[in-house]
DOKOLVO-187633 format. One line per field, with one value per residue: residue in one letter; x negated, z negated, y negated of N, C-alpha, C, O, CB in turn. Coordinates in steps of 0.05 Angstrom, whole numbers. Last residue first. Glycine has a CB too. Layout:
// DOKOLVO-187633
res = A ... $
n_xx = X ... $
n_zz = Z ... $
n_yy = Y ... $
ca_xx = X ... $
ca_zz = Z ... $
ca_yy = Y ... $
c_xx = X ... $
c_zz = Z ... $
c_yy = Y ... $
o_xx = X ... $
o_zz = Z ... $
o_yy = Y ... $
cb_xx = X ... $
cb_zz = Z ... $
cb_yy = Y ... $
// end
This chain:
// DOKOLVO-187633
res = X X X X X X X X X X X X X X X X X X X X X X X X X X X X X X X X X X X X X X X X X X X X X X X X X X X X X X X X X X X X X X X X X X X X X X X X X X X X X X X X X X X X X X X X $
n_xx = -429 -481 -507 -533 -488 -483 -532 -520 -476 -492 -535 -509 -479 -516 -526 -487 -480 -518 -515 -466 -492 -533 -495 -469 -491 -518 -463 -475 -544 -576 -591 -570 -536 -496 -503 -518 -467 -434 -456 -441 -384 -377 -388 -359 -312 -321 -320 -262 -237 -255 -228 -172 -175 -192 -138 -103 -111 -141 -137 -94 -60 -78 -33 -30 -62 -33 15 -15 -47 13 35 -8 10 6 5 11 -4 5 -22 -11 0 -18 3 -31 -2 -17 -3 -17 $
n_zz = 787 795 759 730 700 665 642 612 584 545 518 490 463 430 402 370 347 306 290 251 226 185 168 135 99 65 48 9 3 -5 -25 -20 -31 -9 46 58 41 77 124 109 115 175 196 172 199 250 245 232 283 317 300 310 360 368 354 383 422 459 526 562 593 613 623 583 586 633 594 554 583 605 552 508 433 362 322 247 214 150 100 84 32 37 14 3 16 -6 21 0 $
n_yy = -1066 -1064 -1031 -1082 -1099 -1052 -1055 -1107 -1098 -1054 -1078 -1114 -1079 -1060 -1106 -1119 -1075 -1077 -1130 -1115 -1075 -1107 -1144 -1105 -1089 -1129 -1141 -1095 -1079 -1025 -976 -901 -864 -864 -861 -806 -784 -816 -786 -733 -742 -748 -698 -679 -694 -681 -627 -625 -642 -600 -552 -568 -580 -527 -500 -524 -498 -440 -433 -418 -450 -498 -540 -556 -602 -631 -657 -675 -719 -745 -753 -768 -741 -734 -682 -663 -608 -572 -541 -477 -433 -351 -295 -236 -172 -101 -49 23 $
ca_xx = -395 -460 -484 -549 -490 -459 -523 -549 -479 -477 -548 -527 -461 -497 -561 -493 -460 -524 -538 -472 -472 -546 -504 -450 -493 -540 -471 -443 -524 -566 -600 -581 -573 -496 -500 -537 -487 -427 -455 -465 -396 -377 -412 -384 -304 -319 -337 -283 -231 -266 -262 -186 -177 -208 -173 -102 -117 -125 -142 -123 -54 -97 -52 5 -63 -57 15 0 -54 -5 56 7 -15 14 -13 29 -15 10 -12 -20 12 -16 5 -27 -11 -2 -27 0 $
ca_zz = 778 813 770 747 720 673 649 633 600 566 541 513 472 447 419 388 358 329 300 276 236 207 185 159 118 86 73 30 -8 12 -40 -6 -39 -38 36 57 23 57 121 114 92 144 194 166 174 242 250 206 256 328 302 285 341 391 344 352 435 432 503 548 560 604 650 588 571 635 626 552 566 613 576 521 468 382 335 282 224 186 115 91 52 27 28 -2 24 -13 22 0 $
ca_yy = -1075 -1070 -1016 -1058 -1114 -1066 -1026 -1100 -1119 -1042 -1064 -1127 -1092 -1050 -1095 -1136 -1080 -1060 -1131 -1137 -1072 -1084 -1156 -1117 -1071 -1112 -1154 -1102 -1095 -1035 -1003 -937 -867 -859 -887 -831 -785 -813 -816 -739 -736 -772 -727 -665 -695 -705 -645 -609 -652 -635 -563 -566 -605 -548 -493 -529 -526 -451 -457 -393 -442 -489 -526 -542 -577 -622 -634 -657 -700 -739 -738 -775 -746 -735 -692 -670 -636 -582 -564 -496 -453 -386 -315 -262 -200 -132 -68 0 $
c_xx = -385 -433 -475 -533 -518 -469 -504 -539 -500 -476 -521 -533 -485 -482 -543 -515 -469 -503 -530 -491 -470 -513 -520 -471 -478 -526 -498 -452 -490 -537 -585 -569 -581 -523 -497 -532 -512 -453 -451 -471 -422 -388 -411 -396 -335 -327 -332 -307 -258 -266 -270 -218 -177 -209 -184 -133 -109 -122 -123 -125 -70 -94 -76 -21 -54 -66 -15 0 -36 -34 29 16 5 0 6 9 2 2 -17 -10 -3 -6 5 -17 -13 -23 -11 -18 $
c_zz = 775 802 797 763 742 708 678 651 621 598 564 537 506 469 438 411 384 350 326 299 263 228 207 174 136 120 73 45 14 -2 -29 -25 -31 -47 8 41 24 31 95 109 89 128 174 168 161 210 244 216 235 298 302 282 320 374 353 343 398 427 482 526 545 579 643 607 571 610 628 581 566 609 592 541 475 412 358 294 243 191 142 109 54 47 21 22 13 -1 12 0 $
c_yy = -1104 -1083 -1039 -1041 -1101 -1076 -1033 -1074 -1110 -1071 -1052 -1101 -1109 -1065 -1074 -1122 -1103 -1058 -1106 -1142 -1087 -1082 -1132 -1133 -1084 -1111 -1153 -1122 -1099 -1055 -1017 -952 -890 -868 -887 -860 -800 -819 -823 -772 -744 -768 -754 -690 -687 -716 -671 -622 -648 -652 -587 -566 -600 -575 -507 -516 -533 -481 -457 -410 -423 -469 -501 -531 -557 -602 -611 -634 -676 -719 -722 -754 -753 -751 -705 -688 -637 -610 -564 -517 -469 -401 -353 -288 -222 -162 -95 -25 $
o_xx = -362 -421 -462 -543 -522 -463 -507 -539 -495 -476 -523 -534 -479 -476 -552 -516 -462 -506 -533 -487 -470 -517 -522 -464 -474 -532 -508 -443 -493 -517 -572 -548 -604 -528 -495 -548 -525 -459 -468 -489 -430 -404 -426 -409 -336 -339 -346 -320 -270 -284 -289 -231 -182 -229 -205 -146 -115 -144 -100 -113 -64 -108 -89 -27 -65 -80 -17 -8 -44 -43 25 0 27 -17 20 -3 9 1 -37 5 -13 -2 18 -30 9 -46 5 -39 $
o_zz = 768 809 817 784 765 730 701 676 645 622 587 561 530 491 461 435 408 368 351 320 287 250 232 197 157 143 81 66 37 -13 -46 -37 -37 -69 -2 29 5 15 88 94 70 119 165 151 136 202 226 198 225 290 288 264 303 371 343 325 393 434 481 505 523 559 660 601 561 618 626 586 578 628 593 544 465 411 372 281 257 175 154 128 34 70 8 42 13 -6 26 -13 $
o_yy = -1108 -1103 -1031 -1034 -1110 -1066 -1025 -1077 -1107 -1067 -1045 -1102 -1113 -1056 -1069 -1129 -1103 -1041 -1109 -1154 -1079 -1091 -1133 -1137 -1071 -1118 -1174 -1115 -1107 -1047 -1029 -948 -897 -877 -909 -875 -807 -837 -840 -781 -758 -784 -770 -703 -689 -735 -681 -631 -666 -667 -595 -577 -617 -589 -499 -526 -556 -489 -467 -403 -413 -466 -488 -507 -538 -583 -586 -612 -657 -707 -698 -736 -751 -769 -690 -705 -617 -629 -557 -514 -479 -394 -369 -295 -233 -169 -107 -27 $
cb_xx = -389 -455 -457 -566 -492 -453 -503 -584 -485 -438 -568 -560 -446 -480 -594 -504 -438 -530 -562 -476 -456 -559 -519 -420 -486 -545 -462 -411 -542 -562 -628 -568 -596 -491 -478 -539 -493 -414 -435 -469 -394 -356 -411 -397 -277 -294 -342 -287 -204 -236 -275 -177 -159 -187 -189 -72 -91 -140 -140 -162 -27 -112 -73 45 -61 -73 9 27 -55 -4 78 -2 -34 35 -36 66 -45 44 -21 -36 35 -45 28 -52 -1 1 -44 19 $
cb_zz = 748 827 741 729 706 649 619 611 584 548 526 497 440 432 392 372 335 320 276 266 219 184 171 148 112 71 77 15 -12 32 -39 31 -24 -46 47 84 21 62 137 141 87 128 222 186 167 249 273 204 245 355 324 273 341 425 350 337 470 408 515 569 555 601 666 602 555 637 663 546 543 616 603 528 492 374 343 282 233 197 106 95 48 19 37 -15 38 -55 55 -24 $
cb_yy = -1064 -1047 -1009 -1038 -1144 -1096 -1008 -1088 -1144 -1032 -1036 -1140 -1114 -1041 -1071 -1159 -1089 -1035 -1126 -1156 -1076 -1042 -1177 -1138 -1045 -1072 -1181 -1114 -1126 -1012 -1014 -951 -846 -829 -899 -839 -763 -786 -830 -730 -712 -779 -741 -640 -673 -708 -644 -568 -636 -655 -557 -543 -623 -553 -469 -511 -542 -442 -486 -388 -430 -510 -556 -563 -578 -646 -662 -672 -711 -755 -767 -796 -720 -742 -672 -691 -640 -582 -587 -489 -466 -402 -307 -268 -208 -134 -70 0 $
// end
């Protein structure tokens, strides 16, 4: 005799557009709830990670908004350069 435990777990509602949708509907091999449960637990790895760096930094609340600004800005130049090397 084999007794089951059964636990409950939470649901997530995900919602896409029409367009997504169709195109997954195209692919029903694809567990497509294992794909965003991976994408999720990653996600969720690298915060943590972020997490614990930032547990250990000296770093004052506007350290980190000016490093922020800075790398937003050095982004932002190279997609311009990238931008205007393309032609576009």
């Amino acid at each position: 005799m084999w007794a089951h435990i059964i636990r409950s777990v939470p649901n997530v509602t995900l919602v896409v557009s029409e367009d997504l949708h169709r195109k997954m509907r195209a692919h029903p091999e694809v567990k497509w709830s294992e794909v965003v449960r991976r994408a999720i637990a990653q996600r969720i790895q690298d915060l943590e990670r972020m997490d614990a760096l930032a547990r250990k930094s000296h770093l004052a609340s506007a350290d980190v908004d000016e490093i922020g600004h800075l790398v937003k800005e050095g982004l932002r130049r190279r997609y311009e350069r990238a931008r205007k090397g393309s032609g576009a």
